[in-house]
C-alpha positions as CSV (number, residue, x, y, z in Angstrom):
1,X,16.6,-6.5,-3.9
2,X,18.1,-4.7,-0.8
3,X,20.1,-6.7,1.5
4,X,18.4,-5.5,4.3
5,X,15.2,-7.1,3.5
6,X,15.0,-10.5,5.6
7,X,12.7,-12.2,3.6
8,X,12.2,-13.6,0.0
9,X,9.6,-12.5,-2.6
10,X,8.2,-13.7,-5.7
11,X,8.1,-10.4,-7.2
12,X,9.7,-7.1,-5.2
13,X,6.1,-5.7,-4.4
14,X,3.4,-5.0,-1.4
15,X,-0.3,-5.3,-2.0
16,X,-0.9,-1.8,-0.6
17,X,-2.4,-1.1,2.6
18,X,-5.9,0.5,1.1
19,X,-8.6,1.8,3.8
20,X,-11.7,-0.4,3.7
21,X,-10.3,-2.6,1.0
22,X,-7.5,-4.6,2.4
23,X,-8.8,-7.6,4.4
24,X,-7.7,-10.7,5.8
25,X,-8.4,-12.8,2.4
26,X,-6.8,-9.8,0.2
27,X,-3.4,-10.1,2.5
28,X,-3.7,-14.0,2.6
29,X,-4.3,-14.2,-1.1
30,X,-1.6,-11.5,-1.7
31,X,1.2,-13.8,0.4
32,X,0.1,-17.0,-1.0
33,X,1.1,-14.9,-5.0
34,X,4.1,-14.2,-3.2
35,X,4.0,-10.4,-2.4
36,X,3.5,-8.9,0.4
37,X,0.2,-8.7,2.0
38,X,-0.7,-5.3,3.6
39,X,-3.6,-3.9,5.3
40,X,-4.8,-0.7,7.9
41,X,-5.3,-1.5,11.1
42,X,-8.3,1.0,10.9
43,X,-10.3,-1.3,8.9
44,X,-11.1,-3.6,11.9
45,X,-13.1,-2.2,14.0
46,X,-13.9,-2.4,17.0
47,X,-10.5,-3.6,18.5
48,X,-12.1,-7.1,18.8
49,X,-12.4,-7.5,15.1
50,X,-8.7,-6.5,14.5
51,X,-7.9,-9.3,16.8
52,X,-9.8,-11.7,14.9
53,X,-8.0,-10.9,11.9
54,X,-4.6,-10.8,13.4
55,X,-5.3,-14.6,14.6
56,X,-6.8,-15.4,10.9
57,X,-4.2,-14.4,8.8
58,X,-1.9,-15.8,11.0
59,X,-3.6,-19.2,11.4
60,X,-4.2,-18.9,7.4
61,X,-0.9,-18.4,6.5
62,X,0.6,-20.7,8.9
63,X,-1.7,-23.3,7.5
64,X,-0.4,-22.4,4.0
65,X,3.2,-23.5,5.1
66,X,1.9,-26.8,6.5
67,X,0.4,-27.4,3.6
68,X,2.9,-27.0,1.3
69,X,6.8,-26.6,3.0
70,X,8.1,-25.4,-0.5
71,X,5.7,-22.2,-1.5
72,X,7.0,-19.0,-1.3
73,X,4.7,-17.4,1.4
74,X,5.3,-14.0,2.0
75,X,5.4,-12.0,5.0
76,X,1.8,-10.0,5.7
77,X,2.2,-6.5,7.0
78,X,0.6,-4.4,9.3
79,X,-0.2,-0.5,8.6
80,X,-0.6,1.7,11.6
81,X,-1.6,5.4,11.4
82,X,0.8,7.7,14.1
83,X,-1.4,10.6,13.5
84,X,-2.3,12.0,17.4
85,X,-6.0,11.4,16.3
86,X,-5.5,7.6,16.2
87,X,-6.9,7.2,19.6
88,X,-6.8,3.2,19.3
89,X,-3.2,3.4,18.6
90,X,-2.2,1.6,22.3
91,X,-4.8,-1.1,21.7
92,X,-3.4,-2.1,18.0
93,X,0.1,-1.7,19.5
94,X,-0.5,-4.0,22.2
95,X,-2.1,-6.7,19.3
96,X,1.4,-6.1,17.1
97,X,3.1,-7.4,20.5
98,X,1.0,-10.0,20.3
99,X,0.8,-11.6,16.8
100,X,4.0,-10.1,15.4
101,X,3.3,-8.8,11.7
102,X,6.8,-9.5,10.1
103,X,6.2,-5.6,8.5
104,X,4.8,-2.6,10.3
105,X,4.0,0.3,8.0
106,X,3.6,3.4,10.0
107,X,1.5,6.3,8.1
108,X,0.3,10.4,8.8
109,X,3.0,10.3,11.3
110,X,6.2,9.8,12.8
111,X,7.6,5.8,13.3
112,X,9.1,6.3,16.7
113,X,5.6,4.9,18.8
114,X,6.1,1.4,16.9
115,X,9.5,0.7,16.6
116,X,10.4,-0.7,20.0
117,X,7.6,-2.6,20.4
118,X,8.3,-4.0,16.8
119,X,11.7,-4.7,16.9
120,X,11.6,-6.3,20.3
121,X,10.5,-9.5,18.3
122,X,12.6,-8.9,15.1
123,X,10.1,-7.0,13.0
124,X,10.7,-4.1,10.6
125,X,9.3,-0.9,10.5
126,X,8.6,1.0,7.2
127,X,7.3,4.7,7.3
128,X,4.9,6.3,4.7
129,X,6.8,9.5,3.5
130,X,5.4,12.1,1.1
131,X,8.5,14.4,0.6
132,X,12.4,14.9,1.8
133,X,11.6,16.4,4.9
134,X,9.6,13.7,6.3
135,X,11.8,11.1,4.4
136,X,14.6,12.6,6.8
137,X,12.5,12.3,9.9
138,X,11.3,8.8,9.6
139,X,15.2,7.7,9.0
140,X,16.4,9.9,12.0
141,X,13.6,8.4,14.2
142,X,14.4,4.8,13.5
143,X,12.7,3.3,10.7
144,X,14.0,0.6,8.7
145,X,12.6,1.9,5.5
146,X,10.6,4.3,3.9
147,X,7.9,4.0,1.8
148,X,7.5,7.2,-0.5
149,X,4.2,8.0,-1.4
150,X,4.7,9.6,-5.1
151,X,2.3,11.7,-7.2
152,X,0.0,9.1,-8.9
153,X,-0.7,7.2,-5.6
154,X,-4.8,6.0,-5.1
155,X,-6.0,7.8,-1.9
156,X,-4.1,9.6,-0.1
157,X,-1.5,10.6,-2.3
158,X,2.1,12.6,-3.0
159,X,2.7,15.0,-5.1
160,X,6.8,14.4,-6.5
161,X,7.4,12.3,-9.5
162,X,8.4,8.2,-8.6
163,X,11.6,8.7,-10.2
164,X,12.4,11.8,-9.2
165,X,11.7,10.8,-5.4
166,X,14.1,7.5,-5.6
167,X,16.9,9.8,-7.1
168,X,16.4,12.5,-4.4
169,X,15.8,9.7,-1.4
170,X,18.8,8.0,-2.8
171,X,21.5,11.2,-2.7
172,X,21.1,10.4,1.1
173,X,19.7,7.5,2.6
174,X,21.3,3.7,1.4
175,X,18.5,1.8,3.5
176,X,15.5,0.2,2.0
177,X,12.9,2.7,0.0
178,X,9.9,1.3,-1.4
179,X,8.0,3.6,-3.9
180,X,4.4,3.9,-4.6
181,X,2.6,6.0,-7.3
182,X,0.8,5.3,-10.8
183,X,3.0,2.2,-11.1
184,X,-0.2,-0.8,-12.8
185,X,2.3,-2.8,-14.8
186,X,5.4,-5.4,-14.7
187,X,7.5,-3.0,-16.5
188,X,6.6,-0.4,-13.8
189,X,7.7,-2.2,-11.3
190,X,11.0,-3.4,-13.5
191,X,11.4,0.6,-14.0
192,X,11.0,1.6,-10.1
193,X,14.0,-1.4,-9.2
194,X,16.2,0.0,-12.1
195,X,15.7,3.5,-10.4
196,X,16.2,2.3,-7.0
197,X,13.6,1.3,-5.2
198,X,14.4,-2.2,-3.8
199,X,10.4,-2.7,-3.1
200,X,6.8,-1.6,-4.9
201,X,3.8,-0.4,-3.8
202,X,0.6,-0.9,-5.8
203,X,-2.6,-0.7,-4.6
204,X,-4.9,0.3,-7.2
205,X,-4.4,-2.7,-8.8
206,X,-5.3,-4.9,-6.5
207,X,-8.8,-2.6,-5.4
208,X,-10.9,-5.0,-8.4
209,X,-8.9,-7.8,-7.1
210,X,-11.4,-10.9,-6.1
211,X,-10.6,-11.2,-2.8
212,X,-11.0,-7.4,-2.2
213,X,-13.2,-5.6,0.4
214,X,-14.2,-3.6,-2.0
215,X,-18.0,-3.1,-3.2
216,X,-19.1,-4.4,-6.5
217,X,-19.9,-1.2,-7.8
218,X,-16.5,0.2,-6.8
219,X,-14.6,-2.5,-8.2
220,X,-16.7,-2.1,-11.4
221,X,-15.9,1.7,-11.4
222,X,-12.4,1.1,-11.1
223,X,-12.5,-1.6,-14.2
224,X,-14.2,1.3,-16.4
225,X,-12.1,4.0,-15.2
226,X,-8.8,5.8,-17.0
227,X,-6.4,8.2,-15.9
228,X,-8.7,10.9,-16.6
229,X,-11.6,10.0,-14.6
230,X,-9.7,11.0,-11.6
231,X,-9.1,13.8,-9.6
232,X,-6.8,14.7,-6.4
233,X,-8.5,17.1,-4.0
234,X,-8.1,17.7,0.1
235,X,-12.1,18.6,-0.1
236,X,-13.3,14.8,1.3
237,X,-10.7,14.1,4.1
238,X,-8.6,17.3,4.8
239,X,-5.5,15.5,3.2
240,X,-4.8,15.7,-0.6
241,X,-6.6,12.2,-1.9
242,X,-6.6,10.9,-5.6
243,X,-10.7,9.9,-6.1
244,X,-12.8,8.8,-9.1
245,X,-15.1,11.6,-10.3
246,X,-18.0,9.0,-11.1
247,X,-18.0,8.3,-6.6
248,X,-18.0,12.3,-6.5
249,X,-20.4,13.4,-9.2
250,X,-22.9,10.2,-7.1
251,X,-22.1,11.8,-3.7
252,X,-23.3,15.3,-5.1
253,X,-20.5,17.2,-5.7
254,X,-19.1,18.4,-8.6
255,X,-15.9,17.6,-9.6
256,X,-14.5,21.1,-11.0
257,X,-16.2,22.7,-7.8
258,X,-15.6,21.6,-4.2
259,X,-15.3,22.4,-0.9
260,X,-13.0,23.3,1.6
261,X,-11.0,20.6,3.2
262,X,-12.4,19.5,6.8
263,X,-10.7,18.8,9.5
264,X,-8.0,15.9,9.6
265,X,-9.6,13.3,11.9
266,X,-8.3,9.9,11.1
267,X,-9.4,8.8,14.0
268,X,-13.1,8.9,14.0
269,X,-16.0,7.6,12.5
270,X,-17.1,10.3,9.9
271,X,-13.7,9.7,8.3
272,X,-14.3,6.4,7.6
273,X,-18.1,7.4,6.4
274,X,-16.2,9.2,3.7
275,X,-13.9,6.6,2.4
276,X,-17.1,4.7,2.7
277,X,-19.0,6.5,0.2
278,X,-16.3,8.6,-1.5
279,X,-14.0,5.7,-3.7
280,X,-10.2,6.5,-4.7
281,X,-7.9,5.0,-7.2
282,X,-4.2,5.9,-8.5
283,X,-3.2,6.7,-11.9
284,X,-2.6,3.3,-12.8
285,X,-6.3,2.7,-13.0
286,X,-6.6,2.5,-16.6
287,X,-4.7,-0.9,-16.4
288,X,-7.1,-2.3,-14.4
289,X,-9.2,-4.1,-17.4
290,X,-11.3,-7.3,-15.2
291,X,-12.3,-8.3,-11.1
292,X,-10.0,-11.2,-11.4
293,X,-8.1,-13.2,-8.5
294,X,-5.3,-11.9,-6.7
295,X,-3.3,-15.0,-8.0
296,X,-3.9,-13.9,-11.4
297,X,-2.9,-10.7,-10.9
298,X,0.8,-11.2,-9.5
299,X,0.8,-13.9,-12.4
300,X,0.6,-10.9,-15.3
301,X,2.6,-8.6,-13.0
302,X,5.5,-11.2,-12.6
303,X,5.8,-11.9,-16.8
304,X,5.1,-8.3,-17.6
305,X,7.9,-7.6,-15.2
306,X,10.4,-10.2,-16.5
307,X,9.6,-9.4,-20.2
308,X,10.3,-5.8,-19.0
309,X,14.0,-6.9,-17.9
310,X,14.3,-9.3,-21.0
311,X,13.9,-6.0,-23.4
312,X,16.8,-3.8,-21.6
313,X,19.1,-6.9,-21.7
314,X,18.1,-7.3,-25.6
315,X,18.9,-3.7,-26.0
316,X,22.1,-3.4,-23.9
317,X,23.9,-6.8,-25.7
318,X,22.9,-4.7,-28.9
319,X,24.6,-1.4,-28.1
């Protein structure tokens, strides 16, 4: 794992930041596992809410160390969107100043708004990247790591290949990259760290997870769904988004026939309507086989993972 992250981890991997499915006992769960525990800052609203779960993942997780001196408990993270819609933007700011999320993910915009208040108490700031051009931005702006969103990514999603992006990321930029896209399994994450990548992002994995925001019927979708059941279309938020056709086909709209992209408003309340009603998943969907605990989850993740790294040391002593 890179140097430069300043914590320790049971696995290298962030339960991903997922718009009205990461809450507080998805990121507590998640950091109790030992991953990191991520969610949008945009799913508490109105500001008072996000301030209530700023103090009860804190308090939770504080708790957890009191409890038990020797767990792992990883750090929780905080995702902000940068996008000039966001008009709460100061008001979430001014609660990071506050609490102090050990990670800030910054996303659908540029880093440089969060990375002074962020770093004046010792935080790091990651920025969600979809290509090389942005990739470049985010590290000339300040960021302490990127996160590149890859083709296979659950909602809003990229459109290079995971290993492709690490390579090209990696002919300029040393710092820490963490990848995100289609990767459900241990050995995906084993792969991504052989590539790389020094961290992983999965959400989709984590969508039927117990502790989940989620709706039963969306977790249950996600349990029956396979990599063909999805489709990637800018026709529901204005920004390319990987969706399950069932959520379409029940919101009226035919997959293989859509509409033009609206306006990008990530902001506002119709946007969240649509993520409301409209459900997304990435291309590791078809691993998702039960709702289970988040515990469980990281459990299989962490031996599929090792077993992973077992195989190419087999193969290597055998060359």
């Amino acid at each position: 794992m890179s140097k430069q992250l300043p914590f320790r981890l049971r696995l290298p991997v962030f339960a991903a930041p997922m718009f009205l499915v990461s809450g507080p006992d998805l990121v507590v769960a998640a950091c109790e596992a030992g991953i990191v525990g991520a969610f949008p800052t945009t799913n508490a609203r109105p500001i008072e809410v996000l301030d209530q779960w700023f103090a009860e993942i804190t308090s939770r997780l504080d708790a957890a160390r009191r409890k038990n001196p020797d767990a792992l408990i990883a750090p929780w993270c905080a995702n902000l969107i940068t996008h000039s819609s966001n008009t709460r933007l100061p008001q979430d700011l001014a609660l990071i100043a506050k609490y102090r999320p050990p990670v800030v993910v910054t996303a659908l915009g540029s880093p440089k708004p969060v990375i002074d208040v962020v770093r004046a108490y010792g935080g790091i700031v990651i920025a969600d990247v979809v290509n090389l051009a942005l990739s470049k931005k985010a590290i000339a702006a300040g960021a302490d790591g990127i996160a590149c969103i890859a083709a296979g990514a659950g909602g809003h999603t990229g459109h290079i290949a995971p290993f492709a992006f690490i390579s090209a990321v990696r002919e300029f930029y040393d710092g820490l990259v963490v990848i995100g896209g289609g990767i459900s399994d241990g050995a995906g994450i084993a792969g991504a760290i052989a590539a790389g990548a020094d961290l992983v992002y999965m959400g989709t994995s984590f969508i039927a997870a117990a502790e989940s925001m989620a709706v039963p019927d969306y977790k249950q979708m996600v349990v029956d769904a396979d990599i063909d059941t999805l489709v990637v279309t800018d026709a529901i938020t204005g920004t390319p988004a990987s969706w399950l056709k069932p959520s379409l086909i029940a919101n009226g709209h035919d997959p293989c026939s859509l509409p033009e992209a609206p306006s990008r408003l990530y902001g506002d309340e119709n946007n969240a309507k649509r993520w409301r009603d409209y459900w997304a998943a990435g291309q590791g969907v078809g691993a998702i086989k039960s709702i289970e605990p988040t515990a469980d989850i990281v459990a299989r993740l962490e031996q599929g993972y090792h077993r992973a790294i077992a195989r190419v040391v087999k193969r290597e002593n055998n060359a």
